[in-house]
Phi, psi and omega in degrees: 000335192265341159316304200257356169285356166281326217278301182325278192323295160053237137321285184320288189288000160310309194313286175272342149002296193266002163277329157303334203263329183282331169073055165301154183241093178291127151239210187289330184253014131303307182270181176255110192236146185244148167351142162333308194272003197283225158266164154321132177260104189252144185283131190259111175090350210093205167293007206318350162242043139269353184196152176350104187293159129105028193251182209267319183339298206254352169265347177282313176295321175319325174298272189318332165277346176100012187280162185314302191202147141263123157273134185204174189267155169218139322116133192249125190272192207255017161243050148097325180301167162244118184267149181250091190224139175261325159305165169276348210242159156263359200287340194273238190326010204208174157301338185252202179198128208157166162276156190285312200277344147334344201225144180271168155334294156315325184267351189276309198289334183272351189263154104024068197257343191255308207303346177264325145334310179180154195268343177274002148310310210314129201110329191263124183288155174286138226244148159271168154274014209257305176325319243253295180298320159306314201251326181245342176332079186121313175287355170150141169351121163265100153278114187233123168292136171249112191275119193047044175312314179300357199252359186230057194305113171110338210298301185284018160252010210227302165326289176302326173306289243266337148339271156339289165337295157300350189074019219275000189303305222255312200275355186281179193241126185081008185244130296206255227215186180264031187254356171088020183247073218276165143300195173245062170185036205244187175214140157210131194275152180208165179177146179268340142329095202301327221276319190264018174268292162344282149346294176308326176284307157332299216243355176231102160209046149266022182256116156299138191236162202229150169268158140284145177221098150291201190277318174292335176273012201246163342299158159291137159273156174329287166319318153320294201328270143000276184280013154261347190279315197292014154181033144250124144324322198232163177245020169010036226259135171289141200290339195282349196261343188284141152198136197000318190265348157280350156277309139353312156292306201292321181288351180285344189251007178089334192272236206200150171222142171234175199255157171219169290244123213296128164233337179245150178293332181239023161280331181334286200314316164317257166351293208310255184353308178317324197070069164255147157338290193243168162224120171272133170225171155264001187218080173275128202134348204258000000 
């Protein structure tokens, strides 16, 4: 069984590989896509599990699939940009070996970001966010991790400039209020760090902001609760941990939960029924 769902995936990322390179033209009724009213579909990592994660590959294919939102990580580098990596480390994802914050801009932008994915990657650079905004603003949903923030002094404040900068205060479509009632070109910040999701809300706050909820915070008390809802939109949850009755509290409290993170077709289906918001996958489309 395990032979032949390895044998599936595969085949499934050959697949789609050789529809980027041929630049087949996807549309919506290739995948299974859900209704207007279901939930959001946010690309985790980008398409990551079809293309390089956190690279312009996989946030483009995510665009070409039809996701919702791309989600990705951000990282402060040791002059201060903000780069889009999701490890603390380069080793897993890059040519190099190192701490993220050990290297400037220029030495992160020199490495190798794909090649460990597929040797036909070879080349797509570790990405900033300014790149990341510049290229997708207005055009689909920005969800940005803000990652190991104590290990980054100032990061949400660097975020926030470059927010501004774009203008997205003004320009995204639908969002509303700090109640999360953004659009599909809209932006939301996240971080499992509460203090710096708080922050965050503090220096932004017509942007919604989502808490993380591992294994370890969980269960919530009523009162947490309570005090994450006075300046988080989304509740954020690992899918193994969501059930009727924790979406069922979030929604009582106005606020929204999405689920994290979806690799299979029937943990999808699973989340859909609970009835959450958002669903983060590596494979949007499925």
């Amino acid at each position: 069984m395990m032979a032949n769902r390895k044998a599936t995936y595969v085949w499934l990322r050959a697949g789609m590989l050789l529809l980027i390179l041929c630049g087949a033209a996807l549309t919506v009724s290739a995948f299974s896509r859900y209704a207007a009213e279901g939930p959001l579909i946010i690309a985790h990592r980008g398409a990551s599990g079809y293309a390089p994660e956190n690279t312009m590959a996989a946030f483009e294919l995510a665009e070409r699939l039809d996701a919702d939102f791309i989600e990705f990580d951000v990282r402060m580098s040791k002059d201060g940009e903000l780069v889009i990596i999701h490890d603390e480390t380069v080793d897993r994802t890059t040519n190099f070996k190192g701490n993220v914050r050990q290297f400037t801009l220029r030495e992160l932008q020199g490495m190798d970001a794909a090649s460990h994915f597929h040797p036909l990657y070879a080349e797509q650079p570790i990405v900033t966010l300014p790149e990341v905004m510049s290229r997708f603003a207005g055009k689909i949903g920005m969800l940005i991790e803000i990652k190991d923030p104590r290990a980054y002094p100032g990061i949400e404040e660097k975020v926030a400039e470059i927010v501004r900068r774009y203008d997205l205060l003004q320009g995204m479509e639908g969002t509303k209020d700090s109640a999360g009632t953004e659009g599909s070109a809209g932006i939301i910040i996240q971080s499992f760090d509460f203090e710096s999701a708080r922050k965050i809300h503090n220096l932004l706050p017509d942007i919604p902001v989502a808490v993380l909820i591992h294994a370890k915070q969980h269960p919530l008390s009523g009162g947490t609760l309570d005090k994450l809802a006075s300046f988080a939109s989304y509740m954020n949850y690992s899918h193994d941990l969501l059930d009727k009755e924790i979406v069922r509290e979030i929604h009582d409290r106005n606020r929204k939960v999405m689920a994290w993170t979806i690799r299979k077709k029937q943990d999808m289906e699973r989340v859909k029924k609970l009835g959450v918001d958002g669903i983060i996958t590596d494979y949007p489309g499925i």
